[in-house]
mmCIF file of the N, C-alpha and C atoms, coordinates in Angstrom:
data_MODEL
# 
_entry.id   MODEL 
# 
loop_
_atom_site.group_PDB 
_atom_site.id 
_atom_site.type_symbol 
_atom_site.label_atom_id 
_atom_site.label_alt_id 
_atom_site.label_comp_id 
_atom_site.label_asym_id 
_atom_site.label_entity_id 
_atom_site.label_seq_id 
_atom_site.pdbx_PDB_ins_code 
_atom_site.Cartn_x 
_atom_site.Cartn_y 
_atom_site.Cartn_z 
_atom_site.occupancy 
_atom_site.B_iso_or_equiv 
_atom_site.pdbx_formal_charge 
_atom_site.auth_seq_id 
_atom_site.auth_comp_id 
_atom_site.auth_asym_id 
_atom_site.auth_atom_id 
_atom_site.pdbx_PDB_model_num 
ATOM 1   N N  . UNK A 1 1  ? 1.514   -20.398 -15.933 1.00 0.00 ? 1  UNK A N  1 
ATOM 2   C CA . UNK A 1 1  ? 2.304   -19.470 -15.143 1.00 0.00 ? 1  UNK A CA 1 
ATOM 3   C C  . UNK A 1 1  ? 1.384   -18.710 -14.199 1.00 0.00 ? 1  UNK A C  1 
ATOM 4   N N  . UNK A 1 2  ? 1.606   -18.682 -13.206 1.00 0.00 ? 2  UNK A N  1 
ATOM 5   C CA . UNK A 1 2  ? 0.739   -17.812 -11.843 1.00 0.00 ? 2  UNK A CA 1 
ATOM 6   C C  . UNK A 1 2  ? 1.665   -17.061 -11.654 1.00 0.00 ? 2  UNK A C  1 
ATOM 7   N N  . UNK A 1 3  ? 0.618   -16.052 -11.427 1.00 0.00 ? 3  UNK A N  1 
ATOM 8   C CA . UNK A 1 3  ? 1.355   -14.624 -10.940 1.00 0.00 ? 3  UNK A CA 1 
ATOM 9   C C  . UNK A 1 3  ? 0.692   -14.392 -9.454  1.00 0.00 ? 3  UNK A C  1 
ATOM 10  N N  . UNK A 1 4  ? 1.091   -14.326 -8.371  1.00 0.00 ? 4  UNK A N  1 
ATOM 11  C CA . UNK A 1 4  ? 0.848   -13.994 -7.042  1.00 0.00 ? 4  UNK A CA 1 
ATOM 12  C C  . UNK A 1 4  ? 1.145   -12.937 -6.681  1.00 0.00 ? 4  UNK A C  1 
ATOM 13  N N  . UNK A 1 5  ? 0.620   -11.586 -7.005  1.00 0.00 ? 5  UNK A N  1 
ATOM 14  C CA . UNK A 1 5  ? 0.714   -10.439 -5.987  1.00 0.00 ? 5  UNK A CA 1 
ATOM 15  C C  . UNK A 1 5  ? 0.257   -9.971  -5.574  1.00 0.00 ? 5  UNK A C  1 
ATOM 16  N N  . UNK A 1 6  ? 0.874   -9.235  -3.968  1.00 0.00 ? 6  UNK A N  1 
ATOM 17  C CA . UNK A 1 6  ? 0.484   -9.278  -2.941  1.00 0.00 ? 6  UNK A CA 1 
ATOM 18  C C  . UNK A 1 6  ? 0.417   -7.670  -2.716  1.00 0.00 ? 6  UNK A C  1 
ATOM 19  N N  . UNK A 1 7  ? -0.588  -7.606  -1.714  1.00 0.00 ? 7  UNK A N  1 
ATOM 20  C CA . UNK A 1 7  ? -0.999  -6.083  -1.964  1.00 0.00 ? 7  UNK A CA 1 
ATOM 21  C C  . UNK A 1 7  ? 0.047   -5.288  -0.908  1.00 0.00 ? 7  UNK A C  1 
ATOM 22  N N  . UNK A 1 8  ? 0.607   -5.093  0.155   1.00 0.00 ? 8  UNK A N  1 
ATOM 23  C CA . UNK A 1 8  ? 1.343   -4.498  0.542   1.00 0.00 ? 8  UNK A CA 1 
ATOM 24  C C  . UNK A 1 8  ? 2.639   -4.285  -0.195  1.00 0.00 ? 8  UNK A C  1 
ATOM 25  N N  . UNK A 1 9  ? 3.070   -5.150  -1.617  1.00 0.00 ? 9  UNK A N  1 
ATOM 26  C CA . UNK A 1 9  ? 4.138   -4.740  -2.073  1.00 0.00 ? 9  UNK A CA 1 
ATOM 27  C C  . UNK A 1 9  ? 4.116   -3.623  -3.058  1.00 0.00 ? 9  UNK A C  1 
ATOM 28  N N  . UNK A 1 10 ? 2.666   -3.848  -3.691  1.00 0.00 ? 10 UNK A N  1 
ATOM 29  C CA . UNK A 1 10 ? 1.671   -2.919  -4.492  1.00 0.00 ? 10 UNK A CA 1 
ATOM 30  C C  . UNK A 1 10 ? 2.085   -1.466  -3.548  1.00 0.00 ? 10 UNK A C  1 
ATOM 31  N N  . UNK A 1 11 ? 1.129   -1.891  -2.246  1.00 0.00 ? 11 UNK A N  1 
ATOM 32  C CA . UNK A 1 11 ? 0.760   -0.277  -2.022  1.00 0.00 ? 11 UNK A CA 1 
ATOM 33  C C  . UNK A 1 11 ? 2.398   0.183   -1.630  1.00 0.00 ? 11 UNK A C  1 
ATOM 34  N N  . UNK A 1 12 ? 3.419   -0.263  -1.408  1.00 0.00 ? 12 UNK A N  1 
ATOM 35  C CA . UNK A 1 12 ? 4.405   0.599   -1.214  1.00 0.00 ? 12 UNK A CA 1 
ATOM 36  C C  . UNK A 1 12 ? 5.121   0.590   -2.351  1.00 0.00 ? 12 UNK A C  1 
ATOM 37  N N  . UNK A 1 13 ? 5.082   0.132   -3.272  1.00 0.00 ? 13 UNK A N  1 
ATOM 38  C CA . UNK A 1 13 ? 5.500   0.969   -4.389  1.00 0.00 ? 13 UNK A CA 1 
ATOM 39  C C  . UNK A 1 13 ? 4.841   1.692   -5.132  1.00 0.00 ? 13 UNK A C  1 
ATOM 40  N N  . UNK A 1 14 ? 3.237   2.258   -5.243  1.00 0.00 ? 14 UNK A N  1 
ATOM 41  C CA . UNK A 1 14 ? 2.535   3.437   -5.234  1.00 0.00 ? 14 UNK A CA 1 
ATOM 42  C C  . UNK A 1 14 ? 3.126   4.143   -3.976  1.00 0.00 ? 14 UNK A C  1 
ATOM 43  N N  . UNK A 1 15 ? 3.431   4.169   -2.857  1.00 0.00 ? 15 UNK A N  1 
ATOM 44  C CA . UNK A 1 15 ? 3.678   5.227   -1.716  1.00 0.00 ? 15 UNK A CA 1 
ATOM 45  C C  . UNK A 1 15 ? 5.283   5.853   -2.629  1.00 0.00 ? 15 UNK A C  1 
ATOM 46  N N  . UNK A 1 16 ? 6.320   4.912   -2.668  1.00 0.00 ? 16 UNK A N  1 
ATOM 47  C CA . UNK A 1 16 ? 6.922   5.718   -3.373  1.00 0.00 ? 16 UNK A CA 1 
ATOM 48  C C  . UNK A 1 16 ? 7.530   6.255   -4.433  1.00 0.00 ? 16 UNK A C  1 
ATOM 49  N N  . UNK A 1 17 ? 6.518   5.492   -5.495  1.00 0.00 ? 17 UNK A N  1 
ATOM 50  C CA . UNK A 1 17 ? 6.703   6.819   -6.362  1.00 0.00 ? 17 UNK A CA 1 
ATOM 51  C C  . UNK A 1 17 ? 5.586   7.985   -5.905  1.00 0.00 ? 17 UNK A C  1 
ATOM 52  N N  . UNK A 1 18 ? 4.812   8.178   -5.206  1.00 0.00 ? 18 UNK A N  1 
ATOM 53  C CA . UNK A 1 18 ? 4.092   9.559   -5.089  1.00 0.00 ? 18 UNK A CA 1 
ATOM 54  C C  . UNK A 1 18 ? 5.349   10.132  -4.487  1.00 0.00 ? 18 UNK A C  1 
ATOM 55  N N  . UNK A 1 19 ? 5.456   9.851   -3.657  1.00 0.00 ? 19 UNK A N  1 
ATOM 56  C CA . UNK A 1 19 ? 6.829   10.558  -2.782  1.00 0.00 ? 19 UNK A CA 1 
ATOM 57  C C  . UNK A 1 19 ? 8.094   11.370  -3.779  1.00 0.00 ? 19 UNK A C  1 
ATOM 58  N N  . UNK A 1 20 ? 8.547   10.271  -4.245  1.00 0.00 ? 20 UNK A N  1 
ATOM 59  C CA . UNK A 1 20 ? 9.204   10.707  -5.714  1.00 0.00 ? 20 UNK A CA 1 
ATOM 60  C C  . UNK A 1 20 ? 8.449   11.956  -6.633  1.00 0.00 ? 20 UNK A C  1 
ATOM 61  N N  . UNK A 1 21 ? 7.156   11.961  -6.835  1.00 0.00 ? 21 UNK A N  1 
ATOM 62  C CA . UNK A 1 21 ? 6.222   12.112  -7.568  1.00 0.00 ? 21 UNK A CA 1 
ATOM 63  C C  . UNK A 1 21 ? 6.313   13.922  -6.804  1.00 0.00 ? 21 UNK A C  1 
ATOM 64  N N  . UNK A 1 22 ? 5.704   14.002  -5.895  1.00 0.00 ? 22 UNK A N  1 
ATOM 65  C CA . UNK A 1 22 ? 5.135   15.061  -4.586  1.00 0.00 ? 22 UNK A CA 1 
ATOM 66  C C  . UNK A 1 22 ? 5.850   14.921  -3.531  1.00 0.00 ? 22 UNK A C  1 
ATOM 67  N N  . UNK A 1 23 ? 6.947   15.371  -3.008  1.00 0.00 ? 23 UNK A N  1 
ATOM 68  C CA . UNK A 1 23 ? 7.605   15.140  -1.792  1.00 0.00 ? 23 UNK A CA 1 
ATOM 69  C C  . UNK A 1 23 ? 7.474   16.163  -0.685  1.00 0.00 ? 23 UNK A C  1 
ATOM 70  N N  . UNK A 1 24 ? 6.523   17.120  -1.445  1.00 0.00 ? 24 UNK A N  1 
ATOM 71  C CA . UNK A 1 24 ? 5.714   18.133  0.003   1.00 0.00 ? 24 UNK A CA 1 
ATOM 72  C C  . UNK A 1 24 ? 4.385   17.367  0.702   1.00 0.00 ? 24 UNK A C  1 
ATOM 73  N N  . UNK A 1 25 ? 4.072   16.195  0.274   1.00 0.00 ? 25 UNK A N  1 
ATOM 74  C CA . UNK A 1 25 ? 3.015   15.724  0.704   1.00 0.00 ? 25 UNK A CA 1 
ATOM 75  C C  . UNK A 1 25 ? 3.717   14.149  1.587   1.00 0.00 ? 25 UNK A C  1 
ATOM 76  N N  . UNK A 1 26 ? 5.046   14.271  1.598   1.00 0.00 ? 26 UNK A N  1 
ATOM 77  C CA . UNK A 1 26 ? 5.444   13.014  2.287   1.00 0.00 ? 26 UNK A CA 1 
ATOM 78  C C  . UNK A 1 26 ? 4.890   12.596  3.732   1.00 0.00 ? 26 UNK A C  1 
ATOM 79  N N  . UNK A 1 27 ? 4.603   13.521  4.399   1.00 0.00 ? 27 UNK A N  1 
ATOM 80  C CA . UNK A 1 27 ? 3.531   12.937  6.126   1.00 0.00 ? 27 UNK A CA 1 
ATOM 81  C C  . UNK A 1 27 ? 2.107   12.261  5.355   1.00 0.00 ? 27 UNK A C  1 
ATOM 82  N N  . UNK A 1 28 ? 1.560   13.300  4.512   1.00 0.00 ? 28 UNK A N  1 
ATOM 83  C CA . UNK A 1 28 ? 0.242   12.638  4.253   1.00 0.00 ? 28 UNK A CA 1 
ATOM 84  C C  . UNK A 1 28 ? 0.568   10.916  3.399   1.00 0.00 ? 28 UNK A C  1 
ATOM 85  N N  . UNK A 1 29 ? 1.624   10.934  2.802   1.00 0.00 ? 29 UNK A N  1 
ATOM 86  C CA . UNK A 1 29 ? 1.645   9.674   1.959   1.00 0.00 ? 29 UNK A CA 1 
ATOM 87  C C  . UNK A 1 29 ? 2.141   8.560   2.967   1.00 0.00 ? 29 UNK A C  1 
ATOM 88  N N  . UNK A 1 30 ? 3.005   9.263   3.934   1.00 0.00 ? 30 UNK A N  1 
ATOM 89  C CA . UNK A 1 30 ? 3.424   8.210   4.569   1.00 0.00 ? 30 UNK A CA 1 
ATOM 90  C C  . UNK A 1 30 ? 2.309   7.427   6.099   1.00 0.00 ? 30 UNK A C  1 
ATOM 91  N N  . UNK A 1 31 ? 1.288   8.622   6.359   1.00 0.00 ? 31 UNK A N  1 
ATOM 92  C CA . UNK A 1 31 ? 0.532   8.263   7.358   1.00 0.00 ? 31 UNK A CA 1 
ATOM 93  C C  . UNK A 1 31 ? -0.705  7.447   6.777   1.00 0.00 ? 31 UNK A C  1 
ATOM 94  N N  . UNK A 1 32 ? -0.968  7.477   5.491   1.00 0.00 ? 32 UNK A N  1 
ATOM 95  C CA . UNK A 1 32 ? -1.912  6.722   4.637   1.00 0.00 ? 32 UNK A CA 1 
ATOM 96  C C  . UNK A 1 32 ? -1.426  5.257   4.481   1.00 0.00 ? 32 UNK A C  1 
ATOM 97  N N  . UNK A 1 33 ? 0.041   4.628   4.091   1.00 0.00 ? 33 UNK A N  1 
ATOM 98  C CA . UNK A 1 33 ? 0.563   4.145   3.686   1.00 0.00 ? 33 UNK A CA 1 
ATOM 99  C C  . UNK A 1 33 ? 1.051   3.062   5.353   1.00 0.00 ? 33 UNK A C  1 
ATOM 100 N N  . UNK A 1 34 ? 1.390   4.070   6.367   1.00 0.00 ? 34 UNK A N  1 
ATOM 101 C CA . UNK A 1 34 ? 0.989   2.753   7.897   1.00 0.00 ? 34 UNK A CA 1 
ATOM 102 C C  . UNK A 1 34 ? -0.001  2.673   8.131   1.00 0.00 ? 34 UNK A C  1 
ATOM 103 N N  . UNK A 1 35 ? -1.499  3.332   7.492   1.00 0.00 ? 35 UNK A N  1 
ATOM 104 C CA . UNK A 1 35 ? -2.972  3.039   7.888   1.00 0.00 ? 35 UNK A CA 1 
ATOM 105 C C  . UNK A 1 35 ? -3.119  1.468   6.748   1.00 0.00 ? 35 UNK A C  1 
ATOM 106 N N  . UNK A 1 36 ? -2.867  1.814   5.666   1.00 0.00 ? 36 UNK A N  1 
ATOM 107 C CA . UNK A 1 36 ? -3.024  0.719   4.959   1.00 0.00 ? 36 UNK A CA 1 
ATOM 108 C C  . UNK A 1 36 ? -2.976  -0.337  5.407   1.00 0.00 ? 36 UNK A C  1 
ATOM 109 N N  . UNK A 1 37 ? -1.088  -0.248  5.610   1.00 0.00 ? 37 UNK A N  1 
ATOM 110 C CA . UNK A 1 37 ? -0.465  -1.482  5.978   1.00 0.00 ? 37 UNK A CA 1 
ATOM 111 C C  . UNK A 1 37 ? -1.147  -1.906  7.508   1.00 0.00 ? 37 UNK A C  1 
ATOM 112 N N  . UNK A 1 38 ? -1.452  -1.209  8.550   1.00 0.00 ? 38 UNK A N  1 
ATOM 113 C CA . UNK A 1 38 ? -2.204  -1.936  9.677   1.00 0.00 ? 38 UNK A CA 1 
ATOM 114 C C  . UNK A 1 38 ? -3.374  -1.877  9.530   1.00 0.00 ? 38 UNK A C  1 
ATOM 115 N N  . UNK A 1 39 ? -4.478  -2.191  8.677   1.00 0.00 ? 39 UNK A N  1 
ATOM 116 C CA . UNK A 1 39 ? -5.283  -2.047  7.957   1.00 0.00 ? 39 UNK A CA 1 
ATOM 117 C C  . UNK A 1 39 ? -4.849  -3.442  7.554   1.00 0.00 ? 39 UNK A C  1 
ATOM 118 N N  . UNK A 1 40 ? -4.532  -3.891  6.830   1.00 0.00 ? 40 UNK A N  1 
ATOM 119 C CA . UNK A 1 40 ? -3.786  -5.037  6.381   1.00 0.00 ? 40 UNK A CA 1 
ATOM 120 C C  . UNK A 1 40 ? -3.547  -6.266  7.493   1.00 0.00 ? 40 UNK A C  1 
ATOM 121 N N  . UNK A 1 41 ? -2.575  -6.214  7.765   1.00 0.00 ? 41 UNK A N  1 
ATOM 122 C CA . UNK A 1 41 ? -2.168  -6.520  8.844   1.00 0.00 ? 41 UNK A CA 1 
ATOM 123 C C  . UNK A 1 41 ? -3.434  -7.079  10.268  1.00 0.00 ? 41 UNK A C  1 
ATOM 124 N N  . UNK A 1 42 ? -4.039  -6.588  10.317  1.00 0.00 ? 42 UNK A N  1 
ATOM 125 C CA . UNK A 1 42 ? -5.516  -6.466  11.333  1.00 0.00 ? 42 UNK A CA 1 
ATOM 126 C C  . UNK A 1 42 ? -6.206  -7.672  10.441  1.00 0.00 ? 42 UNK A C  1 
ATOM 127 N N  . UNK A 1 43 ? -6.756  -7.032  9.015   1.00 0.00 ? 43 UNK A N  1 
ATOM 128 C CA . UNK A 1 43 ? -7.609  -8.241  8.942   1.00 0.00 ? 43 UNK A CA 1 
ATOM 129 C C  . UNK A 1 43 ? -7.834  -8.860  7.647   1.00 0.00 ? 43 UNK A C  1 
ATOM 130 N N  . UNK A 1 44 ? -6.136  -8.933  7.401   1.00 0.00 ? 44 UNK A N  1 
ATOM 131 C CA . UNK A 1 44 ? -5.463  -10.167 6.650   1.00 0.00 ? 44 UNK A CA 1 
ATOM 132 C C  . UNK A 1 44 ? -6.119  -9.483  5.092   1.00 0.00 ? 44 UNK A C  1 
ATOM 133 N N  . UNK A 1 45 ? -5.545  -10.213 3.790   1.00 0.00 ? 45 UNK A N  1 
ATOM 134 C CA . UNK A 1 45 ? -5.251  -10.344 2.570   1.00 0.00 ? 45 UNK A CA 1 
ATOM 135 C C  . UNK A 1 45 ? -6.864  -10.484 2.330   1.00 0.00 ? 45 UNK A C  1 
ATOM 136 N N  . UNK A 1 46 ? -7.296  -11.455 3.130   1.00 0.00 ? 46 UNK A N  1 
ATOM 137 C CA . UNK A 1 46 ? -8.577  -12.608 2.820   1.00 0.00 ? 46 UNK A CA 1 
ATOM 138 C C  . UNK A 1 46 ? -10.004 -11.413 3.046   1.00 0.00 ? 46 UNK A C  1 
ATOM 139 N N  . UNK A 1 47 ? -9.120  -10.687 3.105   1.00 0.00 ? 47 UNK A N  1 
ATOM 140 C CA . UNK A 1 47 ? -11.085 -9.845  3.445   1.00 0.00 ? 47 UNK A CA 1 
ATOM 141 C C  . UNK A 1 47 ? -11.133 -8.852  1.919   1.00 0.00 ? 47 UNK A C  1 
ATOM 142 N N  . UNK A 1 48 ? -10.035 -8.434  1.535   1.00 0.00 ? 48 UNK A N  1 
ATOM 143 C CA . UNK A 1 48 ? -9.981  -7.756  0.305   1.00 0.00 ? 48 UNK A CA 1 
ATOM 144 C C  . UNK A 1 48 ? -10.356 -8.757  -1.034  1.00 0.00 ? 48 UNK A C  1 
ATOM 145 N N  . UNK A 1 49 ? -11.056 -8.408  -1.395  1.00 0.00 ? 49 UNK A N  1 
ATOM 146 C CA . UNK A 1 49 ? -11.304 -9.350  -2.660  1.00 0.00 ? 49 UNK A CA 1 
ATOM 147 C C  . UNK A 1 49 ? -11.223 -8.219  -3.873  1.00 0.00 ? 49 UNK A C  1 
ATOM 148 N N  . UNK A 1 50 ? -9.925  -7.981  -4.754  1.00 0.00 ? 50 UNK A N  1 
ATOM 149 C CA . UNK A 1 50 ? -9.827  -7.329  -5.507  1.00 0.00 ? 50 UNK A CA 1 
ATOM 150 C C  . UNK A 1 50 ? -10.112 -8.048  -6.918  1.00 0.00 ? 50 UNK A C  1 
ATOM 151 N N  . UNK A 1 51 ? -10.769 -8.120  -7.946  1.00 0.00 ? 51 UNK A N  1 
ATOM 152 C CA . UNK A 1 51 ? -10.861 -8.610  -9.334  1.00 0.00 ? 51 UNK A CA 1 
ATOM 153 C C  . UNK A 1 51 ? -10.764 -7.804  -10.445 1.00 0.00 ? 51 UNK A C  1 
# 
């Protein structure tokens, strides 16, 4: 059985439960959370090597 997951589905479901979590901090979670993702996006899955 393989498990494939993918990190932008990760980081937005950490974005919201903090949100849930802290919802006076929603600009900071949410401006972290489009840095990520275009962060991501720019230069692909393949440069993160998480283990």
């Amino acid at each position: 059985m393989n498990i494939n997951l993918g990190l932008t589905p990760l980081i937005s479901l950490v974005a919201g439960i903090l949100i849930l979590v802290m919802p006076k901090l929603l600009n900071f979670i949410v401006a972290i959370y489009l840095i990520m993702i275009g962060l991501i996006g720019l230069f692909g899955t393949g440069a993160l090597h998480i283990r």
